[in-house]
C-alpha positions in Angstrom: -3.3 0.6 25.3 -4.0 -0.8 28.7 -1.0 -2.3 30.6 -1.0 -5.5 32.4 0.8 -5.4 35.7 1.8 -8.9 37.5 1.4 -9.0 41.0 5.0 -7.8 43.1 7.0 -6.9 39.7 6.4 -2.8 39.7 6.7 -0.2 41.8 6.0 3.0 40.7 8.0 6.4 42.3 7.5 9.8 42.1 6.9 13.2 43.9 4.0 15.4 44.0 4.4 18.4 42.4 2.6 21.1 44.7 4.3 21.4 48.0 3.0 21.5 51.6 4.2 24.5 53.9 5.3 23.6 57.2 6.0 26.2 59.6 8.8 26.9 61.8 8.0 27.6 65.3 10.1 30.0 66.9 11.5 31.8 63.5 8.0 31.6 62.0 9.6 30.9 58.4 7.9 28.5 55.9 9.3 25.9 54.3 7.9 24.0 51.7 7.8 19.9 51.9 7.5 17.4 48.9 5.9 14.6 48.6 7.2 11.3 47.8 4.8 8.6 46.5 5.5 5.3 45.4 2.5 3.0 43.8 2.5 -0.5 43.1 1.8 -2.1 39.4 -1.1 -5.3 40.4 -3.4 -3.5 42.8 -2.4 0.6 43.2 -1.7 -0.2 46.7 -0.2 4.1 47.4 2.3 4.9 49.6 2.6 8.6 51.0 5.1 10.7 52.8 6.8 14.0 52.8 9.9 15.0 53.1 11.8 18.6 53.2 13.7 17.8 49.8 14.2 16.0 47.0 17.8 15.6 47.8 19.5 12.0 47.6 19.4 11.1 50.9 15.5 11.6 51.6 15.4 9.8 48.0 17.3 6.6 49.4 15.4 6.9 52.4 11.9 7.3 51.4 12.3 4.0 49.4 13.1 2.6 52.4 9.9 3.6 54.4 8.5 2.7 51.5 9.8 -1.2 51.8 8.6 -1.1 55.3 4.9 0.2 54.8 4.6 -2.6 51.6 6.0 -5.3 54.0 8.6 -6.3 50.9 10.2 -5.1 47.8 8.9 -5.6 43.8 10.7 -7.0 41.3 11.6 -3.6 39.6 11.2 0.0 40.5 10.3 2.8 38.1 10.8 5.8 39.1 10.8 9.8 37.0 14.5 11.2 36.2 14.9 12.5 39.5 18.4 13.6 39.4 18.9 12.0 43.1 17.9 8.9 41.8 19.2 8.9 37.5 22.1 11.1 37.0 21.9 10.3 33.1 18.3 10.2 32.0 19.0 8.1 28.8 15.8 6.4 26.7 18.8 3.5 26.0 21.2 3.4 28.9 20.1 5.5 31.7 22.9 6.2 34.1 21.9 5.5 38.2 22.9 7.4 41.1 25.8 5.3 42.9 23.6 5.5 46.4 20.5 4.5 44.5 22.3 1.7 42.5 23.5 0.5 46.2 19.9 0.3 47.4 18.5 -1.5 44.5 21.8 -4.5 45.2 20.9 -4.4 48.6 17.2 -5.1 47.9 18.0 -7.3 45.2 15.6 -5.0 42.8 16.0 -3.5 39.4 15.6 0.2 38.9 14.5 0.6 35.6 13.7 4.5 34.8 10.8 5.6 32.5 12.3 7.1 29.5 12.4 11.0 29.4 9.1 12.3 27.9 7.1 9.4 28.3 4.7 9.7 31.3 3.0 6.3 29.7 6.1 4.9 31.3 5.0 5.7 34.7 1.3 6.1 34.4 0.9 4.4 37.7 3.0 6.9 39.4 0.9 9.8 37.5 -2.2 8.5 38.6 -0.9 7.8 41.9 0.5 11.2 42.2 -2.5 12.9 41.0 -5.2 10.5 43.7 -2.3 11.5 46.4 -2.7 15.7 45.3 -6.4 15.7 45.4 -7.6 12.6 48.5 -4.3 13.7 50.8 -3.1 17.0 49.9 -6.4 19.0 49.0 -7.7 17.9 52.3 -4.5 19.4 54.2 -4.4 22.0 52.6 -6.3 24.5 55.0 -4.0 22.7 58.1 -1.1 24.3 59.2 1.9 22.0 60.1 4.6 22.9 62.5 6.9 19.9 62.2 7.6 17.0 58.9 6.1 14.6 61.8 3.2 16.2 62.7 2.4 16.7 58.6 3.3 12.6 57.8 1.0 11.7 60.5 -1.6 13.4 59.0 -1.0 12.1 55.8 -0.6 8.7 57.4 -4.4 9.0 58.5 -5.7 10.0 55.4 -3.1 7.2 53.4 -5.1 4.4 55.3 -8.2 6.0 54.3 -7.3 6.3 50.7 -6.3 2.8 50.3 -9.1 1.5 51.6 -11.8 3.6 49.8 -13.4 1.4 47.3 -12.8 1.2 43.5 -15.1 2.7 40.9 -14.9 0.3 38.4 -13.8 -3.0 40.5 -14.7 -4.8 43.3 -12.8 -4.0 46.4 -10.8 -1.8 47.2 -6.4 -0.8 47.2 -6.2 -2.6 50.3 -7.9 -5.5 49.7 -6.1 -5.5 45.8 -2.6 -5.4 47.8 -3.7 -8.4 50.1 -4.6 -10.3 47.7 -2.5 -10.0 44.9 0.5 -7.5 45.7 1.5 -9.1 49.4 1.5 -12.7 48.5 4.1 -12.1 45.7 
């Protein structure tokens, strides 16, 4: 069943699963960084960035970024059961992370978490995560990256790139979706 998304109510959050490696400079050790992604409901307007972990405090932070590149907040945000964001995953009463609870008062947002097993939840966040793996990552892939800066600028470049690529099936493009739907609301 397709799903109907009014303009500014979701936000949908999740990471990437395959990792990029960034390498240390003077050790020459590799560390792997995730990717954060957040997509929005109305027009699949994508937002991209990585971070060294999944830990709470890049959680709370990438949201933040995230507020900044969209120019606003939606309505509600649904993210995975991230355990930096749900400590609970609950299909009835999920149970939020204190710090992510705080972010959501201070934005005056809901967080409302997809239910465990149901990736029709988030499908938006899927889809979003699966466009971000294979227009972003794929291209990086044969890059090597020496600092999380140097890496989110690249994906920065290619983010602008994606969002304005035009639809298949629909006139415009992400971009021109989010300024006409999305930014308004």
């Amino acid at each position: 069943m397709r799903q109907v998304h009014r303009a500014g109510e979701k936000c949908f959050i999740d990471y990437c699963g395959p990792t990029v490696p960034i390498i240390d400079v003077q050790t020459g050790e590799i560390n792997q960084a995730n990717v954060f992604v957040g997509v929005l409901g109305a027009s699949s307007y994508t937002y991209a960035e990585a971070t060294m972990t999944q830990s709470q405090a890049h959680w709370i932070e990438s949201h933040v970024r995230m507020f900044e590149y969209f120019g606003g907040v939606t309505e509600i945000l649904v993210p995975d059961n991230l355990k930096s964001g749900v400590t609970k995953a609950d299909k009835y009463e999920p149970v939020l992370n204190a710090s992510y609870q705080h972010l959501a008062t201070h934005y005056k947002t809901a967080i409302i978490p997809a239910r465990p097993y149901k990736p029709k939840d988030k499908s938006k966040a899927e889809v979003g995560v699966q466009v971000v793996e294979r227009w972003i990552m794929a291209r990086l892939r044969h890059q090597e990256f020496f600092s999380l800066s140097e890496l989110n600028k690249a994906i920065r470049c290619l983010l602008v790139k994606l969002n304005q690529r035009p639809f298949k099936k629909l006139p415009g493009c992400r971009l021109s979706a989010f300024e006409q739907l999305d930014k308004p609301a």
